[in-house]
GUNUZA-203038 format. One record per residue (C-alpha): x, y, z. Coordinates in steps of 0.25 Angstrom, whole numbers, padded with zeros to 4 digits, always signed. Layout:
// residues N
XYZ ...
***
This chain:
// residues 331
-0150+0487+0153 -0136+0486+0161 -0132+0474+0150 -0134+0485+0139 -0126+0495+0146 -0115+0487+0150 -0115+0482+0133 -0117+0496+0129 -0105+0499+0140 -0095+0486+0133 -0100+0491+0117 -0095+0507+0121 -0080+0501+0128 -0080+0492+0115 -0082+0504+0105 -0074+0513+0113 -0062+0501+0112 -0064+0501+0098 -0064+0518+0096 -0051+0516+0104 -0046+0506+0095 -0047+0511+0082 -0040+0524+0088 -0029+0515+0092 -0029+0508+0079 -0030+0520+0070 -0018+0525+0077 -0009+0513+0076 -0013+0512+0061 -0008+0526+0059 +0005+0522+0065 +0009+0510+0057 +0008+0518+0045 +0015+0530+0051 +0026+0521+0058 +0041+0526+0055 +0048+0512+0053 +0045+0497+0051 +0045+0493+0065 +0036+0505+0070 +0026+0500+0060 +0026+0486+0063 +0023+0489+0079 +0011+0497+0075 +0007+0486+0066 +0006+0476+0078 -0003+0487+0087 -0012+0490+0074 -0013+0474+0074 -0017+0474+0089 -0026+0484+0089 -0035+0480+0077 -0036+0466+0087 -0042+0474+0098 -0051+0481+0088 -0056+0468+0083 -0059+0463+0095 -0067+0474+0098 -0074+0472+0084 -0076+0457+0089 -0085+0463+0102 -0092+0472+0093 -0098+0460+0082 -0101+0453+0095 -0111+0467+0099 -0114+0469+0085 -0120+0454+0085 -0128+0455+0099 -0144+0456+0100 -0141+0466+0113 -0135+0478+0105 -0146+0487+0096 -0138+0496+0089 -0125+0491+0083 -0120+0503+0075 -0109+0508+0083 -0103+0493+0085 -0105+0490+0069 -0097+0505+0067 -0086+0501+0076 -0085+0487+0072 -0083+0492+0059 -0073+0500+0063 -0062+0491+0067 -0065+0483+0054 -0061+0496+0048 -0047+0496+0057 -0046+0481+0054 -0045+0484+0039 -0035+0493+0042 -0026+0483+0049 -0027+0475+0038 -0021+0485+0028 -0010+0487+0038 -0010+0472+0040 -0007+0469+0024 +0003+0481+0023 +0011+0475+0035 +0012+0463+0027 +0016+0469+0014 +0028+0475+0021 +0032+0462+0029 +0043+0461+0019 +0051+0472+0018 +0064+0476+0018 +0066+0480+0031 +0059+0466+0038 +0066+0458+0028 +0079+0466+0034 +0074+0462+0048 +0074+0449+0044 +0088+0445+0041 +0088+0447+0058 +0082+0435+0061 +0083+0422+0055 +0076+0421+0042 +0069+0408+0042 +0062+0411+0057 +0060+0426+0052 +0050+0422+0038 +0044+0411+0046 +0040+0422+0057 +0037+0433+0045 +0027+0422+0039 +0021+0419+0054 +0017+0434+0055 +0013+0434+0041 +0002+0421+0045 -0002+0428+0057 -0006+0440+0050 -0013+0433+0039 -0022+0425+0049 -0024+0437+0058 -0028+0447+0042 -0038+0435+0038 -0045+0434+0052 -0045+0449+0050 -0053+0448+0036 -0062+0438+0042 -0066+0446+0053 -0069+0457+0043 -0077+0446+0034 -0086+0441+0047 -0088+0457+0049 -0093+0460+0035 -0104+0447+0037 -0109+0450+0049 -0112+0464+0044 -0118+0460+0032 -0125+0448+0040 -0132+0459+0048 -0136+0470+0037 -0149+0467+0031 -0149+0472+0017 -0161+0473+0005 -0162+0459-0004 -0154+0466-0014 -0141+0466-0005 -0144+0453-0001 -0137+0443-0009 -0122+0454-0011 -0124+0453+0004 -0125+0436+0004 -0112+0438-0007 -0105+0445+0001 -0106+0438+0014 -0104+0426+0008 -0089+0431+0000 -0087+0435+0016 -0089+0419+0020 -0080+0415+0009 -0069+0426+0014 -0071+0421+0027 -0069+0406+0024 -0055+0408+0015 -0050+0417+0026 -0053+0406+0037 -0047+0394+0028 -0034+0405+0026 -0033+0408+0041 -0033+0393+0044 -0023+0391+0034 -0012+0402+0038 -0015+0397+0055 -0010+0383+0051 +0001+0388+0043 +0005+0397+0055 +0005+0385+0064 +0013+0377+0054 +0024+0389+0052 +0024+0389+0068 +0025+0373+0068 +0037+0374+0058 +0029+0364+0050 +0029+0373+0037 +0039+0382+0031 +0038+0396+0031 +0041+0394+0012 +0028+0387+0012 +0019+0399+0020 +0026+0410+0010 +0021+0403-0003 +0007+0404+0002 +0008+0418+0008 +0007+0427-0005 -0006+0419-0008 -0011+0421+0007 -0008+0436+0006 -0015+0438-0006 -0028+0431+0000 -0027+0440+0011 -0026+0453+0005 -0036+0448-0009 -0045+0437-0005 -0057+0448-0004 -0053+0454-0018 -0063+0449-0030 -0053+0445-0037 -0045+0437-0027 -0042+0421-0030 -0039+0413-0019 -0028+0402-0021 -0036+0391-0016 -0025+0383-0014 -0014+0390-0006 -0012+0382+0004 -0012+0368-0002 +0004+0366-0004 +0003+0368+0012 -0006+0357+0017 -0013+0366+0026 -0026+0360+0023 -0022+0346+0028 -0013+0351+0040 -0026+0359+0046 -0034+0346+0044 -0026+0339+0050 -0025+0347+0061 -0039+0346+0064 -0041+0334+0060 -0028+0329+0071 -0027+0316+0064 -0013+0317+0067 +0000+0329+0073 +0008+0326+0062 +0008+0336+0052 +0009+0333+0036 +0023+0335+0036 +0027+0322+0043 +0034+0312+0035 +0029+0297+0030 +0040+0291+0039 +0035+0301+0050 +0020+0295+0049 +0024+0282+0047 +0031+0281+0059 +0020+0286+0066 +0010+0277+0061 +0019+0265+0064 +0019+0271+0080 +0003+0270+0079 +0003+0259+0074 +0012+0252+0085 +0007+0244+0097 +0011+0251+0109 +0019+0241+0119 +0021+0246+0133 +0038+0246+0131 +0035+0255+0121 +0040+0270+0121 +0034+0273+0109 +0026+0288+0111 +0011+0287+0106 +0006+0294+0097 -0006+0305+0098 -0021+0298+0101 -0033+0300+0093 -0037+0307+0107 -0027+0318+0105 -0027+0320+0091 -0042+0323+0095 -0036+0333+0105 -0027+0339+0094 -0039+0339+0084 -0045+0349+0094 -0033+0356+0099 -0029+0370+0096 -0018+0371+0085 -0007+0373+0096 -0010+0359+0101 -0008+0354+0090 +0003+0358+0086 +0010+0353+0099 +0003+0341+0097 +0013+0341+0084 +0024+0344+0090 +0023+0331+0100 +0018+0323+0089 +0031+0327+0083 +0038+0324+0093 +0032+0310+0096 +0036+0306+0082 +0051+0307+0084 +0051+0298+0097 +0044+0289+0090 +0055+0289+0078 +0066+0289+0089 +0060+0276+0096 +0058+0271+0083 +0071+0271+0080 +0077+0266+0092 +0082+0252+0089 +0081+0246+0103 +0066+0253+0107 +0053+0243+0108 +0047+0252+0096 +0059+0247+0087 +0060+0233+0092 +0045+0233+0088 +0042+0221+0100 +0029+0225+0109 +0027+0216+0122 +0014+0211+0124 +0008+0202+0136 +0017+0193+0141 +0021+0188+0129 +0033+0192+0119 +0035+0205+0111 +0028+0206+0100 +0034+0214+0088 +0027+0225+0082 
***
């Protein structure tokens, strides 16, 4: 009896949390589109954007009540679940009206402030972010629409539009998945300097148009947008870890290294090793951070080994390794 009370005590603070919320956000939104200037505008962009986070994490306690045994009647926590989805559509036309306007006259005036090249790499940064953060949005809303139709129990006749429609929601789900995995490496790569910002721009009208139209009945999807970038084998070989080095390396490059691998080691020798079938198993499981940095060292590795190599007077050039007591042998 005290466990129900003290649920029944958390469930009232949640809803009371959310009533609050939407308040606040129904505030903030009538302020973005009453704002005076540019600046004003964008401020309250960033609060409207803080405060649908807090609301959907409220949201994410209530599908956790809405799934428990212990609660009876669910009514009030499906009416206010609904609610923030109703705010986080919202956002979403706020969201797409911020990037339509991402270009206007007075941020390109802006622009000329700062250097141009770090200014459009940062513009198509934000641009990625929000892209990812919008499809995570629309999945959450996917997931929400299949649990409620998982749990309504409808007559025979209903049966098979219902089993339609959840599967169109799976197929939503899986392209919004592959396209968020697609945009993260592409962030990563933007960050690593190890793609040009030209290459992101050619995609991002095709990107954008997914976004905004991939539920639309007459949408087609261009299956191959992403082909002319490689992301599919980067991502594979980042989970894969068969090797740091990116696609971008040279044939001399990995020629070199293969030579390295392929060179006795002597104990005269300077040489730096390179990574082990240990830690590429370590980078295999290793968050994306580590691996990046993993890069960078691997990198760095490679242009000692082209420095020692092109030393004249270094064991490595001389190609002599001592063995035993006898004389050198040569490589």
């Amino acid at each position: 009896m005290a466990d129900k009370r003290k649920l029944q005590g958390e469930i009232d603070r949640c809803l009371k949390k959310v009533s609050e919320g939407v308040e606040t956000f129904e505030d903030i939104w009538q302020k973005v589109h009453s704002a005076a200037n540019a600046n004003q505008k964008e401020k309250y962009e960033a609060d409207l954007k803080k405060e649908i986070k807090k609301l959907q994490r409220l949201r994410d306690q209530i599908k956790t009540w809405v799934a428990s045994n212990e609660i009876k009647d669910k009514r009030q926590l499906q009416e206010n679940r609904k609610l923030i989805e109703t705010q986080m559509e919202r956002f979403k036309i706020v969201e797409r009206e911020t990037k339509t306007k991402a270009y206007s006259k007075e941020g390109l005036g802006s622009a000329t402030k700062v250097d141009p090249a770090q200014k459009e790499k940062e513009e198509i940064c934000q641009w990625l972010t929000n892209t990812i953060d919008s499809l995570n949005m629309q999945v959450d809303l996917f997931e929400s629409e299949m649990e409620t139709l998982s749990a309504v129990t409808r007559k025979k006749k209903g049966e098979k539009e219902k089993q339609d429609r959840l599967e169109e929601l799976k197929h939503y789900i899986e392209r919004h998945r592959y396209h968020i995995k697609m945009l993260e490496t592409l962030l990563r790569m933007l960050d690593n300097s190890t793609i040009e910002v030209d290459q992101i721009k050619k995609i991002k009208d095709d990107v954008e148009y997914y976004v905004d139209s991939s539920q639309d009945p007459d949408f087609k999807e261009n299956e191959f947008l992403y082909d002319d970038l490689d992301l599919e084998d980067i991502a594979q070989t980042s989970i894969m870890a068969t090797s740091p080095a990116s696609n971008s390396n040279s044939n001399v490059e990995d020629e070199l290294f293969n030579q390295c691998n392929s060179t006795p080691t002597s104990t005269t020798s300077s040489s730096p090793v390179p990574l082990s079938p240990a830690n590429q198993s370590v980078v295999s499981n290793s968050m994306s951070s580590v691996l990046n940095v993993l890069i960078l060292v691997y990198k760095s590795l490679r242009e000692e080994l082209v420095k020692i190599i092109a030393i004249p007077g270094s064991a490595r050039s001389e190609g002599i390794v001592h063995v035993g007591g006898g004389g050198g042998v040569e490589c």
